[in-house]
Phi, psi and omega in degrees: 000153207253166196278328182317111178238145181237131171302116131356018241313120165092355176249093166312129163100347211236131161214167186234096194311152214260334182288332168275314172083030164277121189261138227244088179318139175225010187251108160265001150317315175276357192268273179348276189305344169287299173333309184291325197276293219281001190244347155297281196306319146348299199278350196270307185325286181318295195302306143037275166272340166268331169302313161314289163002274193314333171290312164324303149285349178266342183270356166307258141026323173312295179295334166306287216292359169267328192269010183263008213235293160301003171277000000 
């Protein structure tokens, strides 16, 4: 990596290696906390979806025990 790093305008934390022109997060505080936000919103997305999942099967199940009850 090349030692030239250039400040970002308007980003904290944010340079742009001058030799690649790849830009290179140096605040890992804030790298954490994305990370952290983004395994939330993760873990909310899953539960979600097995709570659809869980409706599903109970109005499947639902739908047996009427038609076994009316058979």
């Amino acid at each position: 990596m090349s030692d030239e790093l250039a400040k970002v305008e308007g980003h904290i934390g944010l340079y742009r290696d001058e030799k690649t022109q790849a830009i290179i997060n140096k605040d890992s505080a804030s790298y954490n906390s994305y990370i952290e936000r983004r395994q939330a919103l993760r873990n909310k997305r899953d539960e979600f979806e097995n709570l659809q999942n869980e409706v599903s099967e109970l109005k499947h199940l639902i739908t047996q025990l009427i038609e076994k009850i009316d058979g």
